[in-house]
N, C-alpha and C positions, 0 to 999 in steps of 0.2 A: 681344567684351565679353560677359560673364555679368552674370547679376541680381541680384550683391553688387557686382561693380562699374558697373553705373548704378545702384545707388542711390546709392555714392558720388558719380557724376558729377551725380544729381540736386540732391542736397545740396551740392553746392559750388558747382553750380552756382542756389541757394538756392528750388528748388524747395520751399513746402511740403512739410510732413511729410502732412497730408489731402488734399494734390492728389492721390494714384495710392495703390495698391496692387498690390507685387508679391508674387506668392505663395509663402510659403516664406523671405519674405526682409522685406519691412517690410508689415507689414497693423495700420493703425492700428487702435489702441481708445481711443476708443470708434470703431468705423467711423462716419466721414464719410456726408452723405445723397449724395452725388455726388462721384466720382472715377475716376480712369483706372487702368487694371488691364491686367496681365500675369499670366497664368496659363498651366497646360496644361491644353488643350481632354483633354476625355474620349477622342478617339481619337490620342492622343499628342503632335499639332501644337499649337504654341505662338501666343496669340491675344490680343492687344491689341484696345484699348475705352475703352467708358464705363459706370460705372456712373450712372445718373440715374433721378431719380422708381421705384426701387423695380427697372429692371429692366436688366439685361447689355445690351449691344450691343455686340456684336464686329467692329471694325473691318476687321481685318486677323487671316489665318491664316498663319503663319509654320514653314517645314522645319525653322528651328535655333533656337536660343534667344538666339543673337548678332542676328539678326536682326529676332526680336521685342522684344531691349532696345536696339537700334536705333532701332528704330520707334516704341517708348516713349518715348527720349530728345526724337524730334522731336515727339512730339504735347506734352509738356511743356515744352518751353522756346521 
């Protein structure tokens, strides 16, 4: 799975459009004060979280990006 298709599977599966943000691919505007995120970490590994009260926390660091929209799928639904 790639991170155009969990956002499909979020959306059908009727996740919030403000629950999460994936990078590159659905980053709400106006941004949400608090939501879950998928990005790539600065040294290339892929890193799920929460955004809350103003600051990142990364859950999980991830080798592939199938497995950080894995990991996404589970923390939102």
């Amino acid at each position: 799975m790639n991170r155009r298709e969990v956002r499909a599977a979020l959306s059908a599966a009727g996740v919030a459009d403000g629950y999460y943000r994936i990078e590159g691919v659905h980053e709400p505007v106006p941004t949400p004060p608090d939501f879950l995120f998928l990005r790539k970490g600065p040294d290339g590994a892929w890193e799920t979280g929460a955004y809350e009260h103003g600051a990142y926390e990364v859950m999980a660091r991830h080798t592939s990006e199938s497995k950080a929209c894995a990991h996404l799928l589970l923390l939102a639904t």
